[in-house]
DRENTORKOL-3810 file (N, C-alpha, C; in nm, 4 decimals):
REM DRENTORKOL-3810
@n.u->9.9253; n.v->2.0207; n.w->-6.1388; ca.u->9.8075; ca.v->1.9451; ca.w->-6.1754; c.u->9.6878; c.v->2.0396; c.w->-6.1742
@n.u->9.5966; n.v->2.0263; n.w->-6.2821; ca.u->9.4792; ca.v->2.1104; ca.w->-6.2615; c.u->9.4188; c.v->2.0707; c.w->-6.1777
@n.u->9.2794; n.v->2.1509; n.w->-6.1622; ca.u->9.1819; ca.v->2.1475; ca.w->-6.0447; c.u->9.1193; c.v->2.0277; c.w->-6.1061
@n.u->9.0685; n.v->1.9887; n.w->-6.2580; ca.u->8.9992; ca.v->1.9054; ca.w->-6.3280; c.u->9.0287; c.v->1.7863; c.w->-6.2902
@n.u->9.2099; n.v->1.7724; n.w->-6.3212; ca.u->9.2723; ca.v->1.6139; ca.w->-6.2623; c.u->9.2703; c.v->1.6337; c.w->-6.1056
@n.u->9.2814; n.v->1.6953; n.w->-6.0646; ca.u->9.2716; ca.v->1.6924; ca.w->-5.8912; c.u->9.1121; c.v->1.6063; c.w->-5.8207
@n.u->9.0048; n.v->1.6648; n.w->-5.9349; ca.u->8.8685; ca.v->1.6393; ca.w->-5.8855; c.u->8.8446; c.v->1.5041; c.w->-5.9377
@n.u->8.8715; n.v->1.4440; n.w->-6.0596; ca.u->8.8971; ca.v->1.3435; ca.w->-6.1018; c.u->9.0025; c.v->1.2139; c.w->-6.0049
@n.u->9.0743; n.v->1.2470; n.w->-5.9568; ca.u->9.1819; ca.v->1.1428; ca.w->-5.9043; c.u->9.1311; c.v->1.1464; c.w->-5.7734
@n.u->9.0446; n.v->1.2728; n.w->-5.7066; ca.u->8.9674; ca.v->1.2848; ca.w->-5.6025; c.u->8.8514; c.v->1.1301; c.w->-5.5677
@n.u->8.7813; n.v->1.1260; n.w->-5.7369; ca.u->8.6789; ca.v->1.0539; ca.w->-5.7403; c.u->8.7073; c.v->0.9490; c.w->-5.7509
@n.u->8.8348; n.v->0.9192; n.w->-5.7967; ca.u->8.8582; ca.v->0.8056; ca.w->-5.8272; c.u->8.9257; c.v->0.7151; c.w->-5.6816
@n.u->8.9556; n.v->0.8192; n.w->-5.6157; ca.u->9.0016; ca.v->0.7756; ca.w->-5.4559; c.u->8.8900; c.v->0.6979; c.w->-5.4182
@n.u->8.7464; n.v->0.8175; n.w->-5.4249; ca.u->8.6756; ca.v->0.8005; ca.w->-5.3488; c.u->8.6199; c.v->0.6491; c.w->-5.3943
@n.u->8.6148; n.v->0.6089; n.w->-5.5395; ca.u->8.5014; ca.v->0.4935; ca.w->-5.5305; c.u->8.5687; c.v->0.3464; c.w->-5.5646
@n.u->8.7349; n.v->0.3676; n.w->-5.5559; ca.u->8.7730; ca.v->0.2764; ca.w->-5.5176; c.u->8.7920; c.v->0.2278; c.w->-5.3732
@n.u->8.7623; n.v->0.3330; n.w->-5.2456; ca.u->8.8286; ca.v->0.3091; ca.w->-5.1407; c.u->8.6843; c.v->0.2322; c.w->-5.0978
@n.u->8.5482; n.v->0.2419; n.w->-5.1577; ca.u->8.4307; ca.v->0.2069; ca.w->-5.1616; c.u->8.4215; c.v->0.0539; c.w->-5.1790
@n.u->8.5145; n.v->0.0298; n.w->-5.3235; ca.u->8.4994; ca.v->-0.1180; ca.w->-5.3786; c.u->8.4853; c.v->-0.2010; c.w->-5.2839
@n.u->8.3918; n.v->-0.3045; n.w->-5.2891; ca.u->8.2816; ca.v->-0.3221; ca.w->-5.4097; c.u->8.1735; c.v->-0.2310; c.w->-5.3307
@n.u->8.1305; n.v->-0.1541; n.w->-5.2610; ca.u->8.0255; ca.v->-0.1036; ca.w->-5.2625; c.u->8.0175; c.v->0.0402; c.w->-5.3567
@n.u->7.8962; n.v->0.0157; n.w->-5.3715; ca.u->7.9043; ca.v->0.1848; ca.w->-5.4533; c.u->7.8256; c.v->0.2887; c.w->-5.3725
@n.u->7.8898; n.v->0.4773; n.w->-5.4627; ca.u->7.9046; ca.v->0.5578; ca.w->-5.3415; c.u->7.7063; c.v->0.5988; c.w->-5.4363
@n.u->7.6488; n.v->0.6837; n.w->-5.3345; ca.u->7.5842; ca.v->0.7707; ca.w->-5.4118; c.u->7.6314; c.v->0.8970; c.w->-5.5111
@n.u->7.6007; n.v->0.9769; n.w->-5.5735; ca.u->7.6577; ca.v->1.0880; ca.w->-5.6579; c.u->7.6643; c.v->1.2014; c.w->-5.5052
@n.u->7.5007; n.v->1.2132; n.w->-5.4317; ca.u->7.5219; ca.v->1.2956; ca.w->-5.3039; c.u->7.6352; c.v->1.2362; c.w->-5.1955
@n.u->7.6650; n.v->1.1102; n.w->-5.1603; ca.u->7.7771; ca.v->1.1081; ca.w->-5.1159; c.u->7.9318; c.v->1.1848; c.w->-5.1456
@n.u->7.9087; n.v->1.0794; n.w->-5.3067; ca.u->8.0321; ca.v->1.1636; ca.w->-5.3167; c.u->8.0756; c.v->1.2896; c.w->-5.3157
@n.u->7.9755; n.v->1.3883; n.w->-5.4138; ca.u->8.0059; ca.v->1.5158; ca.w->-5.3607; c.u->8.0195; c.v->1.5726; c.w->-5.2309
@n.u->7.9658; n.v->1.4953; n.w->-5.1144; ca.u->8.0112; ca.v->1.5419; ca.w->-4.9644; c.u->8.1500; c.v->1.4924; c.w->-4.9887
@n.u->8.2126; n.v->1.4045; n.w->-5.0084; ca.u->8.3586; ca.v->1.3669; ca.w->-4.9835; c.u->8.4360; c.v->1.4320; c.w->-5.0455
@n.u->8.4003; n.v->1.4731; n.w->-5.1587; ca.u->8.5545; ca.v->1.5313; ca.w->-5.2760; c.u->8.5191; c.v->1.7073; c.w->-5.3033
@n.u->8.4163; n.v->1.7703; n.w->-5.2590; ca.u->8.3813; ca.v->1.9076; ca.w->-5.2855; c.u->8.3747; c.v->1.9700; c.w->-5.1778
@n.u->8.4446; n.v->2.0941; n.w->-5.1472; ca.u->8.4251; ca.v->2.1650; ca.w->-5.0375; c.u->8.2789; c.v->2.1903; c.w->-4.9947
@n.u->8.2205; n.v->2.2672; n.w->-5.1274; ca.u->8.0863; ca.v->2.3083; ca.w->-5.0647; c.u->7.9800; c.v->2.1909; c.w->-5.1781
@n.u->7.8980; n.v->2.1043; n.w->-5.1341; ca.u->7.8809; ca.v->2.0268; ca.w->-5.2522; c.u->7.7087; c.v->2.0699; c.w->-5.3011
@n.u->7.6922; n.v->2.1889; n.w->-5.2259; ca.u->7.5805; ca.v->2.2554; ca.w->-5.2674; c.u->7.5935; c.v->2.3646; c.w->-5.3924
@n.u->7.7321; n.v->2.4116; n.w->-5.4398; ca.u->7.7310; ca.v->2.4992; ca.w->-5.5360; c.u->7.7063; c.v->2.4435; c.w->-5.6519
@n.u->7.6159; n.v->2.4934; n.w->-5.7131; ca.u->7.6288; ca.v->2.4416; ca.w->-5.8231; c.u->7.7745; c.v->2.4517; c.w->-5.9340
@n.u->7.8505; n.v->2.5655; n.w->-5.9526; ca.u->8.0237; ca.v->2.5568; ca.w->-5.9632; c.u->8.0429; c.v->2.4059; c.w->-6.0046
@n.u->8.0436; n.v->2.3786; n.w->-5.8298; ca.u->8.1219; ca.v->2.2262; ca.w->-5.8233; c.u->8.0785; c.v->2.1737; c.w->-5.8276
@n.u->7.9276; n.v->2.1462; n.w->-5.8464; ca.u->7.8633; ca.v->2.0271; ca.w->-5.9109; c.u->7.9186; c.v->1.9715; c.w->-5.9955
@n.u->7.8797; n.v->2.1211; n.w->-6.1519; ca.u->7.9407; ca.v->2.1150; ca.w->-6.2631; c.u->8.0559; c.v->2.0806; c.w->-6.2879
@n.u->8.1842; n.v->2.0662; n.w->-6.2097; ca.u->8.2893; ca.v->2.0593; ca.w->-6.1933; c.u->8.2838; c.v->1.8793; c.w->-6.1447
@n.u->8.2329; n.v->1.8475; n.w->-6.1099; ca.u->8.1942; ca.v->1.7493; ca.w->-6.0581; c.u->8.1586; c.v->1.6046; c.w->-6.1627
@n.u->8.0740; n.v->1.6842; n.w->-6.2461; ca.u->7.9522; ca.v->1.6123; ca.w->-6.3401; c.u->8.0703; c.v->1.5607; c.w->-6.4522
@n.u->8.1850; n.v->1.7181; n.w->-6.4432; ca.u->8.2898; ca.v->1.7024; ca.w->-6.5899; c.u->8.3481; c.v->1.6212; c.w->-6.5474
@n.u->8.4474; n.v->1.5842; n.w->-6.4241; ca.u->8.5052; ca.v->1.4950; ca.w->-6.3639; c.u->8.4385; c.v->1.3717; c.w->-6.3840
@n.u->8.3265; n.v->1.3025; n.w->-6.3616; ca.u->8.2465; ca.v->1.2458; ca.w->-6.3766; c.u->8.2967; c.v->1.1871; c.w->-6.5070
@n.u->8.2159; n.v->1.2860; n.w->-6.6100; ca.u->8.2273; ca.v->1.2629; ca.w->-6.7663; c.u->8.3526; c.v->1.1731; c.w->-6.8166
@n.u->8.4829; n.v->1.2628; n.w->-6.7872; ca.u->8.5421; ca.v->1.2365; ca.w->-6.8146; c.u->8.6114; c.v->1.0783; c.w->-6.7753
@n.u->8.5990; n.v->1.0762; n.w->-6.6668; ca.u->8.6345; ca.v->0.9295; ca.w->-6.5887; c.u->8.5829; c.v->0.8205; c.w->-6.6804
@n.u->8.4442; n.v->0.8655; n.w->-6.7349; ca.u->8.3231; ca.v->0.7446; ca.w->-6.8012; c.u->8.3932; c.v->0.7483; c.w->-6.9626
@n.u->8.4048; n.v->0.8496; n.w->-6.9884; ca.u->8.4740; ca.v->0.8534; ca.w->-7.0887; c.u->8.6405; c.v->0.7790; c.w->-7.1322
@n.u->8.6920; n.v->0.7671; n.w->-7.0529; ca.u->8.8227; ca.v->0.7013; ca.w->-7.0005; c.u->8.7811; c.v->0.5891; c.w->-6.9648
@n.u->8.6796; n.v->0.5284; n.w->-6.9727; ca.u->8.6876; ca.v->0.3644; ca.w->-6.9264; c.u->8.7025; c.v->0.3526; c.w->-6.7838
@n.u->8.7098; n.v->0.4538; n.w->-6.6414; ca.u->8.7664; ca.v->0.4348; ca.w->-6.5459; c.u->8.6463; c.v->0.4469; c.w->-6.4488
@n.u->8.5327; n.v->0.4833; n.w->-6.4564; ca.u->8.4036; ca.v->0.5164; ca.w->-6.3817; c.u->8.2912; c.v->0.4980; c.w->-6.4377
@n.u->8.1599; n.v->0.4939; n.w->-6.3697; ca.u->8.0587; ca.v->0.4560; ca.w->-6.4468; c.u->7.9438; c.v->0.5541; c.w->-6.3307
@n.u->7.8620; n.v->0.6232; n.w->-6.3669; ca.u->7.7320; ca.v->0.6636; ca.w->-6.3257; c.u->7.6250; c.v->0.6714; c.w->-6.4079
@n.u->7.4806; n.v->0.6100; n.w->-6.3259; ca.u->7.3647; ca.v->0.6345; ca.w->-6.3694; c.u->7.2783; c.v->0.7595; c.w->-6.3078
@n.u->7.4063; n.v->0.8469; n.w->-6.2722; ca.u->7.3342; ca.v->0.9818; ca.w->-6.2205; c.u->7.2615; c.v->0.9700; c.w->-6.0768
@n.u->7.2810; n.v->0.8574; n.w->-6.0519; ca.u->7.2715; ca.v->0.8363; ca.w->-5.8946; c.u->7.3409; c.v->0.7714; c.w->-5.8138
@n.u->7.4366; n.v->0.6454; n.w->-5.9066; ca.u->7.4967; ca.v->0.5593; ca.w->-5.8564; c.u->7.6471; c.v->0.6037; c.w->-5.9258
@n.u->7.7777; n.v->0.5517; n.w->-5.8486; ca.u->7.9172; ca.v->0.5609; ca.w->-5.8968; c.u->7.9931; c.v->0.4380; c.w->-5.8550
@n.u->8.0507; n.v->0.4170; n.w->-5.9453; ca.u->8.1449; ca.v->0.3099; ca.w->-5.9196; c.u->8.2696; c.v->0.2816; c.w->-5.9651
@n.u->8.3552; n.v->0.2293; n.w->-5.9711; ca.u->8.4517; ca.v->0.2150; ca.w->-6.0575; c.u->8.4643; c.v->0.0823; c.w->-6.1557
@n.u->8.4967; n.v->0.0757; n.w->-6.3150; ca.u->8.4742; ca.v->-0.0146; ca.w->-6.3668; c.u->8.5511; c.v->-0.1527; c.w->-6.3184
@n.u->8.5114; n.v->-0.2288; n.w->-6.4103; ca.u->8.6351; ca.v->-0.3402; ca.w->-6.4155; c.u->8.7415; c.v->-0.3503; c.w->-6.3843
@n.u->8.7873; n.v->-0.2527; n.w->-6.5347; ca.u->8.9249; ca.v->-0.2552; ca.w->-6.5744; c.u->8.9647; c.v->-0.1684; c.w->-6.4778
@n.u->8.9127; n.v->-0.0415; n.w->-6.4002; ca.u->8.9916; ca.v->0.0584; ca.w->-6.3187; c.u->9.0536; c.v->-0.0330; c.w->-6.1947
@n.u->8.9406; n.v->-0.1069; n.w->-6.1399; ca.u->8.9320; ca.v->-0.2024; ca.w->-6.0228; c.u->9.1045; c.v->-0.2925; c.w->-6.0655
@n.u->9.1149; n.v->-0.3362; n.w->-6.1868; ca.u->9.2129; ca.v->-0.4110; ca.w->-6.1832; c.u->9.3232; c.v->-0.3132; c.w->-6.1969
@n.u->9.3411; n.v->-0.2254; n.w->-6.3012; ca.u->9.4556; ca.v->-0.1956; ca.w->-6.3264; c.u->9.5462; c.v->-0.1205; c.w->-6.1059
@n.u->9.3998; n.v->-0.0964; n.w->-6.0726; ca.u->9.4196; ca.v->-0.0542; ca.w->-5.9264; c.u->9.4914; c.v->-0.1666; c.w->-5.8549
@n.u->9.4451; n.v->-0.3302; n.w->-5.8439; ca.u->9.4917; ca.v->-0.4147; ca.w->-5.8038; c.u->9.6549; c.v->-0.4633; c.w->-5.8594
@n.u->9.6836; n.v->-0.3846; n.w->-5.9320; ca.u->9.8139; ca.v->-0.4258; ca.w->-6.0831; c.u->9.9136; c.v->-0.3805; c.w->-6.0301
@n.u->9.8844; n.v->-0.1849; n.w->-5.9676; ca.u->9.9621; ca.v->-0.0991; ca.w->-5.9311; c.u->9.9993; c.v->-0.0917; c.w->-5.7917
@n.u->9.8880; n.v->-0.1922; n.w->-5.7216; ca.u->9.8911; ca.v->-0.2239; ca.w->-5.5564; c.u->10.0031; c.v->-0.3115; c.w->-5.5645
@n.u->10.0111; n.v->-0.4408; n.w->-5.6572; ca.u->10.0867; ca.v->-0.5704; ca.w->-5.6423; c.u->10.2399; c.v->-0.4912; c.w->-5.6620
@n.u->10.2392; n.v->-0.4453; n.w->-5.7852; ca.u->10.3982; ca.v->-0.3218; ca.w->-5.7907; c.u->10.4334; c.v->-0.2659; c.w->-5.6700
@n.u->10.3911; n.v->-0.2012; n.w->-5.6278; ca.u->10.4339; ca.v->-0.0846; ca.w->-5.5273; c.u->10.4705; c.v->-0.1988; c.w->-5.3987
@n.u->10.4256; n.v->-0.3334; n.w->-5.4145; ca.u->10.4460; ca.v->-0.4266; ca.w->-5.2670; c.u->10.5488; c.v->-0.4704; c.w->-5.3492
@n.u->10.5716; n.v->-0.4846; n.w->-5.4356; ca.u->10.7227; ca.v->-0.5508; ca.w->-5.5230; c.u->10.8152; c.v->-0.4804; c.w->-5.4910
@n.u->10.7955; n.v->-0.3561; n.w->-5.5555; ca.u->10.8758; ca.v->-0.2180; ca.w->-5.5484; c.u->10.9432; c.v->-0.2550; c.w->-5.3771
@n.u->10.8500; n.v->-0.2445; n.w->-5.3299; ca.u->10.8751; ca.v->-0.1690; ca.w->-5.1552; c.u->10.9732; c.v->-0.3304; c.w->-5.1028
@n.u->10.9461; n.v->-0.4295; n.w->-5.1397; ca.u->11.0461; ca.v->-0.5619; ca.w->-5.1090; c.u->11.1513; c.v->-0.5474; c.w->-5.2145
@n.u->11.2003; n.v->-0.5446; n.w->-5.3130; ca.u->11.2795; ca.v->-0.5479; ca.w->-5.3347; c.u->11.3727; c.v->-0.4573; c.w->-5.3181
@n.u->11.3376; n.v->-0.3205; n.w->-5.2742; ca.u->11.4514; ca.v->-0.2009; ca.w->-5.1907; c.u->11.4422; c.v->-0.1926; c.w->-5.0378
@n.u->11.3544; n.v->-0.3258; n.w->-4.9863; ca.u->11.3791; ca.v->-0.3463; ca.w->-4.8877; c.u->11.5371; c.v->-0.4388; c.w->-4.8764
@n.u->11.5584; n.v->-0.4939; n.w->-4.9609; ca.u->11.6862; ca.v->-0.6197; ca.w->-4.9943; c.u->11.7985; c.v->-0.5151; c.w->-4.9580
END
């Protein structure tokens, strides 16, 4: 996996584990960036960002982050599976 999807699935940890509150952008970069003062990983950050918003899966107004709708559900979709999954090879 690249560093790109790593920082991305990073963010996406982070602002679902949030739901429903939302993170700041300075939060999050304390949570998902080693050093969240470089600019590097800002930038690295901002693309992650981009891309998420771009994908329908995140939303920022450059101060605020959240996760959309649809991320929120398809998250709730893949929770209900994995409790299916995990009972029925419990049988």
């Amino acid at each position: 996996m690249t560093a790109d999807l790593q920082l991305q699935l990073a963010v996406l940890a982070e602002v679902f584990r949030e739901d429903p509150d939302v993170l700041t952008l300075q939060a999050l970069a304390c949570r998902v960036l080693p050093n969240p003062r470089s600019l590097t990983e800002k930038v690295a950050l901002a693309r992650a960002l981009r891309e998420l918003d771009n994908e329908g899966l995140a939303v920022s107004d450059g101060v605020l982050v959240r996760a959309t709708r649809p991320a929120l559900h398809f998250m709730r979709l893949i929770g209900s599976l994995a409790g299916e999954v995990e009972r029925t090879t419990a049988l």
